[in-house]
C-alpha positions as CSV (number, residue, x, y, z in Angstrom):
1,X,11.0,3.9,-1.1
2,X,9.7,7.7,-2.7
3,X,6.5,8.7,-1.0
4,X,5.3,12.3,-0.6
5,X,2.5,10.8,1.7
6,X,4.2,10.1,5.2
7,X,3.5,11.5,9.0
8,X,1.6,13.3,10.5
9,X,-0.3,12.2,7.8
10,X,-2.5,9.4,9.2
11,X,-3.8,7.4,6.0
12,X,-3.7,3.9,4.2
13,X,-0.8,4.6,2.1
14,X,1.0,5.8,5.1
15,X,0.1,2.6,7.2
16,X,0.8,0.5,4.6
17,X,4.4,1.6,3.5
18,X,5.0,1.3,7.5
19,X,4.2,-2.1,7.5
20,X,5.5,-3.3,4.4
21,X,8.8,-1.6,5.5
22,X,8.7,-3.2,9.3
23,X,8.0,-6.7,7.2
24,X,11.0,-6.1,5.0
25,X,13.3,-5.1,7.9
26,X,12.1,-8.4,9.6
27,X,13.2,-10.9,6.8
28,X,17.2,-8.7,6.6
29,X,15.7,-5.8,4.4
30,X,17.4,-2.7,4.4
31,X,15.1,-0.2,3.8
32,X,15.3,3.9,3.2
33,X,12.9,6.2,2.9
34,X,12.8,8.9,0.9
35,X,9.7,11.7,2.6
36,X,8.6,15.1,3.3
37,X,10.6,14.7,6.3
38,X,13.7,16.1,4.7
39,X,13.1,19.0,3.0
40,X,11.3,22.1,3.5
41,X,7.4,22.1,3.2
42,X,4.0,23.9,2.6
43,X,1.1,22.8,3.6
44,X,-1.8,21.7,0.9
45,X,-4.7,24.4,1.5
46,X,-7.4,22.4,3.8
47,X,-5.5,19.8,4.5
48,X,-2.6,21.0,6.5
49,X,-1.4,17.8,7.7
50,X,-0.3,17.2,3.6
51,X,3.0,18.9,3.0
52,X,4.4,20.0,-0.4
53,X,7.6,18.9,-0.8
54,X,10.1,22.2,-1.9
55,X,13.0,19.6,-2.7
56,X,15.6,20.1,-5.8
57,X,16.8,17.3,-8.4
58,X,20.2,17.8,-6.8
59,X,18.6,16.9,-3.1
60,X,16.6,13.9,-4.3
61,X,19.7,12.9,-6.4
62,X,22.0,13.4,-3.3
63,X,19.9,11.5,-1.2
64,X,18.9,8.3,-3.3
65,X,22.7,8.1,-4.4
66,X,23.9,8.4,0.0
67,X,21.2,5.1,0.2
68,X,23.0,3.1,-2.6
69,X,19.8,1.0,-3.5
70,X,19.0,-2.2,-5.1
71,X,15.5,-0.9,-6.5
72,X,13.6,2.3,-6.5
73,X,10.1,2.4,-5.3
74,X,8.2,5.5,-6.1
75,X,5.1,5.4,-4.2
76,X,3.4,8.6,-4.9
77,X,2.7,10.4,-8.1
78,X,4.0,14.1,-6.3
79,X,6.7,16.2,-6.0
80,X,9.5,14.0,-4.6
81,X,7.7,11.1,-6.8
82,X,8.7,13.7,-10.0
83,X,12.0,14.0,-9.0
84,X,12.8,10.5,-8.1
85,X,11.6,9.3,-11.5
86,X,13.3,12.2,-13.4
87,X,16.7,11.0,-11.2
88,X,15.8,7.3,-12.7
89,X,15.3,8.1,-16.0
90,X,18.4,10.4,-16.8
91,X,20.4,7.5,-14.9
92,X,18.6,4.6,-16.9
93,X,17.8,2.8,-13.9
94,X,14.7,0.7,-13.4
95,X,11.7,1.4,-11.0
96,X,8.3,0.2,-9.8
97,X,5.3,2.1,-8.5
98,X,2.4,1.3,-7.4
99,X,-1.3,3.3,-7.6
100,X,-2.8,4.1,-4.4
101,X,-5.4,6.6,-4.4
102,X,-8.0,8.3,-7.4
103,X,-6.3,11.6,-7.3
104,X,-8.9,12.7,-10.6
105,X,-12.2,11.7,-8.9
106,X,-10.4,14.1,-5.4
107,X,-9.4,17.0,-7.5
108,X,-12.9,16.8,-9.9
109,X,-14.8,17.2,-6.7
110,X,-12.7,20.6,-5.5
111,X,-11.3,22.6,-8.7
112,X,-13.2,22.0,-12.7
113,X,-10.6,19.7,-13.9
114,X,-11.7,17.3,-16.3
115,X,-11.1,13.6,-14.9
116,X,-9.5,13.0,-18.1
117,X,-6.4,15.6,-17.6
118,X,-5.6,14.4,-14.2
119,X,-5.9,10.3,-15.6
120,X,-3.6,11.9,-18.4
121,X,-0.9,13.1,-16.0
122,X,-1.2,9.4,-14.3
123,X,-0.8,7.7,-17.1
124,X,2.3,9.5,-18.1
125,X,3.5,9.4,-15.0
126,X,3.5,5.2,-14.2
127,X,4.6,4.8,-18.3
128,X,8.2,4.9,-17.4
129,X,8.0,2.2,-14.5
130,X,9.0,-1.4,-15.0
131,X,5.4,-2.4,-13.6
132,X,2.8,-0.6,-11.4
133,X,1.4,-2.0,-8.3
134,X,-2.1,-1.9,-8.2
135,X,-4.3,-3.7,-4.5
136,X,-7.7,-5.0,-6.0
137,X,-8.4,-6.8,-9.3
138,X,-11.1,-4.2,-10.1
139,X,-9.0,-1.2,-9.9
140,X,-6.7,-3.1,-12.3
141,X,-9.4,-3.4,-14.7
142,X,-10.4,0.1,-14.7
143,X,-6.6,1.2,-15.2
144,X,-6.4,-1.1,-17.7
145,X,-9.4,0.5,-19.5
146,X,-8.0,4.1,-18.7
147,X,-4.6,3.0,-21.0
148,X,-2.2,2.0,-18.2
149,X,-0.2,-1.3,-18.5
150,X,2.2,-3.2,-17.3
151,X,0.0,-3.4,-14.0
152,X,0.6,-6.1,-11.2
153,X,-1.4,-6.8,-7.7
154,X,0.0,-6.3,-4.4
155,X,-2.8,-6.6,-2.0
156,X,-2.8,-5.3,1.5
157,X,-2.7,-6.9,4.9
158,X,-3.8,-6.3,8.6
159,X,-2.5,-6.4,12.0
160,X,-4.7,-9.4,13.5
161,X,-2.4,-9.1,17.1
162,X,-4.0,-5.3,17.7
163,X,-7.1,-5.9,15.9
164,X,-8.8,-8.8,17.2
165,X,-12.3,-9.9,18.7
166,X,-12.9,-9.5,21.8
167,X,-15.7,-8.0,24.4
168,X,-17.6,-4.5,23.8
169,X,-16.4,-2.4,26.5
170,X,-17.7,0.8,24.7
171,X,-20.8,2.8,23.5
172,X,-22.8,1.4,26.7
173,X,-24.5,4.7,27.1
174,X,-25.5,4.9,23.7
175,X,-28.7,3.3,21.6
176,X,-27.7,0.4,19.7
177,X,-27.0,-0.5,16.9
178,X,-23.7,1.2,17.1
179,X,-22.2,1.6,13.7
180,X,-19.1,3.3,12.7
181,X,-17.3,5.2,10.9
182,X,-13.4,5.4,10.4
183,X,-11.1,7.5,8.0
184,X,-10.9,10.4,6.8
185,X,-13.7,13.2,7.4
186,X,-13.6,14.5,3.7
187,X,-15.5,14.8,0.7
188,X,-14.1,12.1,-1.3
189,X,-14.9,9.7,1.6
190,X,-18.8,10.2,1.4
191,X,-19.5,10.6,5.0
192,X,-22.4,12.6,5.0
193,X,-24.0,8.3,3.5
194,X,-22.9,7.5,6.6
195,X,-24.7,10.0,8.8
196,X,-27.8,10.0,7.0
197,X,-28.6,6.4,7.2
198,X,-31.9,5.6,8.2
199,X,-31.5,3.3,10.6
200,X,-32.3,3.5,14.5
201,X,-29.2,3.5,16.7
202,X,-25.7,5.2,17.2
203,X,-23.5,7.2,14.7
204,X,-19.5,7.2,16.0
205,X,-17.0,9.3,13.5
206,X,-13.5,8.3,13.9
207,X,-11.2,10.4,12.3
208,X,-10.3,14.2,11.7
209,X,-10.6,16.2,8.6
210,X,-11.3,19.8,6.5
211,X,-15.0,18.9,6.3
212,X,-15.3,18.1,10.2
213,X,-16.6,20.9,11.8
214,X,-19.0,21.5,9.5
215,X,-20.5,18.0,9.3
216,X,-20.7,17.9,13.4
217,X,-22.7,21.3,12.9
218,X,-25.0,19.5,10.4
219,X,-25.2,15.8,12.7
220,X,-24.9,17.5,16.3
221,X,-26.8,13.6,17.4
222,X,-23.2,11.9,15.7
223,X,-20.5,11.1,18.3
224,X,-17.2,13.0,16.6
225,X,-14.4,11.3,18.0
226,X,-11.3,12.6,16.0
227,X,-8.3,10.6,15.1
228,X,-7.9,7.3,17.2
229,X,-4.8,4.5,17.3
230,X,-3.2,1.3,18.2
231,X,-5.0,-0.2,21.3
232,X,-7.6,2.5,21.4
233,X,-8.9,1.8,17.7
234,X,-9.0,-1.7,18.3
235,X,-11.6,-1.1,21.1
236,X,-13.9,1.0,19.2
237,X,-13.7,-1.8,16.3
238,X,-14.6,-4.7,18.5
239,X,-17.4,-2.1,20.3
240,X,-19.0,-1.6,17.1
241,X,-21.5,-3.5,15.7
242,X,-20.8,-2.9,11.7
243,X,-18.0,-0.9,10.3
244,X,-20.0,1.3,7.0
245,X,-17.6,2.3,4.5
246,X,-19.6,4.9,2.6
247,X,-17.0,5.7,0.0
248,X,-17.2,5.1,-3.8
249,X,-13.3,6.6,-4.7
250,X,-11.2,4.3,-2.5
251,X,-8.8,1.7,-4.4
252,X,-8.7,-0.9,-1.2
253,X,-9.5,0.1,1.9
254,X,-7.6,-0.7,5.1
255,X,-10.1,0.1,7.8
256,X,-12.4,-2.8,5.7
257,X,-9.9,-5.7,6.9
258,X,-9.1,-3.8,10.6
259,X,-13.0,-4.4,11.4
260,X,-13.2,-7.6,9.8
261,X,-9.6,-9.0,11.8
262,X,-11.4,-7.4,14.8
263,X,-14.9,-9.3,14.5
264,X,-16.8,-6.4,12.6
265,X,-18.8,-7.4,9.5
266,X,-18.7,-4.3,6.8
267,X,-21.2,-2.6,5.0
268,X,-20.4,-0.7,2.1
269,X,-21.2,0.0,-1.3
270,X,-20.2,-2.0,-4.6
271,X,-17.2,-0.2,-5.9
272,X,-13.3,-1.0,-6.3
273,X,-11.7,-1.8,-3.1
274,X,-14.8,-3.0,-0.7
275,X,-16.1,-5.5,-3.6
276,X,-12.8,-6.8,-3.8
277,X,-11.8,-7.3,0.1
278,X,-15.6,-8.4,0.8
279,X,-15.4,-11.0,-1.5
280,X,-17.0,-13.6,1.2
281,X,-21.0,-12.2,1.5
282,X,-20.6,-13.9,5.4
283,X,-17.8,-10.9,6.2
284,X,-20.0,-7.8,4.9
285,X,-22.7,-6.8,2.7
286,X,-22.8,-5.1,-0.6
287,X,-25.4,-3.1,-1.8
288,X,-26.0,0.4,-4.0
289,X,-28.4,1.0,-1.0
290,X,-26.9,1.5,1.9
291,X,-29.1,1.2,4.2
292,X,-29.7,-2.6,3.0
293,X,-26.3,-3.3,3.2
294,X,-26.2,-2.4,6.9
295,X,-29.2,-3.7,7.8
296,X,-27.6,-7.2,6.0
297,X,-24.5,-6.7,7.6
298,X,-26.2,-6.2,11.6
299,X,-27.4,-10.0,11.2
300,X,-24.0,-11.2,10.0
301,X,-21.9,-13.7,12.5
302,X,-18.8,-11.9,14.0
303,X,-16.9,-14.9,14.2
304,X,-17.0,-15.3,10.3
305,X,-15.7,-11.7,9.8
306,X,-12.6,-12.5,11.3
307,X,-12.3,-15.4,9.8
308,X,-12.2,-13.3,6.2
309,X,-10.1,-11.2,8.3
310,X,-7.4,-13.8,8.5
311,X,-6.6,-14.0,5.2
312,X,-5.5,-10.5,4.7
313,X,-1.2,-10.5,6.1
314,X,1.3,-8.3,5.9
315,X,4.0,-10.8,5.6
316,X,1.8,-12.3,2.4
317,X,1.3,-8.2,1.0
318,X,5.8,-8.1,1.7
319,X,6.4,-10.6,-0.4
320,X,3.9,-9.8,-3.3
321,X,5.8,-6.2,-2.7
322,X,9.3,-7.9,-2.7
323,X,8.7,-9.5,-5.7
324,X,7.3,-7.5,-8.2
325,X,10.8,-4.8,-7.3
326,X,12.4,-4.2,-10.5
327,X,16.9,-4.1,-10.6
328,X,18.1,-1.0,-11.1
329,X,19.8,-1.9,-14.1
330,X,17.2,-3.4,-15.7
331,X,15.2,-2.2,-19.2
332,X,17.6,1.0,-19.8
333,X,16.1,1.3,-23.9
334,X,12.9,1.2,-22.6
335,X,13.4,3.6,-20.0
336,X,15.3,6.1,-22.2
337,X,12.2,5.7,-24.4
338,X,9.6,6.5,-21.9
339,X,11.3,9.5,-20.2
């Protein structure tokens, strides 16, 4: 497994190559990564906890030949995703990756780049894999659209042992309702929809991030907790009386089916990722206004969001994973072709 996104990163591509790994290991996997980890590093400006790989073919080569795999994963469209599909290619060896976040709408909103380019680069990039794991149907659809192909699901899963119902033992000294907020505190993620809902009651940011200090300047009535994990996250989950999801660019969503497997109906707007994993309206509501769908979701039944919850496992996300893994020897004419 190739990812350039891995610790101290804290993000759903991270958690999710974590637990599709510990899945793996769990049914007699063997499973290597391939990170940041071990090479040298920059830091991405703003975001210092995302790290530039500075890694050579020959290191990347060296390193994928010492694992000796079955199949190639390239998780992540960056650096050591570059070199790990330039080692595949000039080997004519067969690989999968899979499509996790909208890098174009990200960079469009920092630097004038045209969607277009960026989509380009994608496109070009996930040509040469055998398929290209993608979590929702609608993200699917709008690849599709965009010119990508040989695209195949692999949905996500939750941890319903550490996120579970269970009592609110938190925000008693605040005015209800509470609702929450968990992720990243960037623009991409639309928080400032979250903090200017107009609804009565308690704002509580979980999570850390470039635009932080200037949104608690802005909100000085939000509650800012930072980054939060394990046990501790699944208190304030269970404490909080809807989990809002305020952003348009994400392609599932993992903190959508933590709240639900912890008794939190959702609101969030109608876009790829939350209309897909909300696909029960007794689990969350849907609306372009957000302030409806919170309202909707404060008079939904706790019991049923964990029941959508359910249906969302890692094991089931594994062996969609497993699956769709392409041999190494596998396709070489087409892979000489698309290099």
């Amino acid at each position: 497994m190739v990812t350039d996104a891995w610790r101290p990163q804290i993000n759903g591509v991270v958690r999710t190559l974590e637990s599709i790994a510990r899945e793996l290991t769990s049914a007699g996997h063997d499973i290597a990564f391939l990170t940041p980890e071990r090479f040298w590093t920059l830091p991405v400006p703003s975001y210092p906890e995302v790290r530039i790989s500075l890694a050579s073919l020959g290191a990347v080569s060296r390193q994928i030949e010492a694992a000796a795999p079955d199949h190639i994963h390239i998780a992540t469209e960056g650096p050591l995703g570059l070199l790990a599909r330039q080692y595949c290619l000039s080997h004519r060896l067969g690989f999968t990756t899979s499509f996790h976040t909208r890098f174009p709408e990200y960079v469009a909103m920092r630097v004038p780049v045209p969607q277009e380019w960026s989509y380009g680069y994608l496109r070009w990039f996930h040509a040469a894999a055998a398929r290209t794991m993608v979590p929702t149907p609608s993200l699917r659809d709008d690849l599709l659209a965009r010119g990508f192909d040989r695209l195949m699901l692999w949905s996500r899963g939750v941890d319903g042992t550490r996120f579970r119902p269970g009592p609110k033992t938190l925000f008693t000294d605040l005015p209800g309702p509470h609702l929450l907020y968990v992720g990243r505190v960037a623009a991409e993620k639309n928080v400032e929809a979250f903090l200017d809902l107009d609804i009565a009651g308690s704002r509580i940011v979980v999570g850390d991030g470039p635009d932080c200090a200037r949104l608690q300047k802005a909100y000085p009535d939000a509650v800012f907790l930072g980054y939060r994990h394990g046990e501790e996250l699944g208190e304030l989950y269970r404490s909080a009386d809807v989990l809002v999801f305020p952003s348009h660019t994400d392609t599932f969503g993992n903190v959508i089916t933590e709240a639900l497997a912890s008794g939190t109906p959702v609101a969030a707007f109608p876009v790829t990722g939350p209309r897909d994993v909300l696909s029960d309206p007794k689990a969350g509501a849907l609306d372009d206004n957000l302030n409806i769908a919170v309202a909707r979701a404060l008079t939904l039944d706790r019991a049923d969001a964990r029941a959508h919850g359910e249906r969302f496992t890692w094991a089931a996300s594994a062996a969609q994973f497993f699956a769709g893994l392409e041999p190494l020897r596998a396709g070489p004419q087409r892979l000489a072709a698309a290099g």
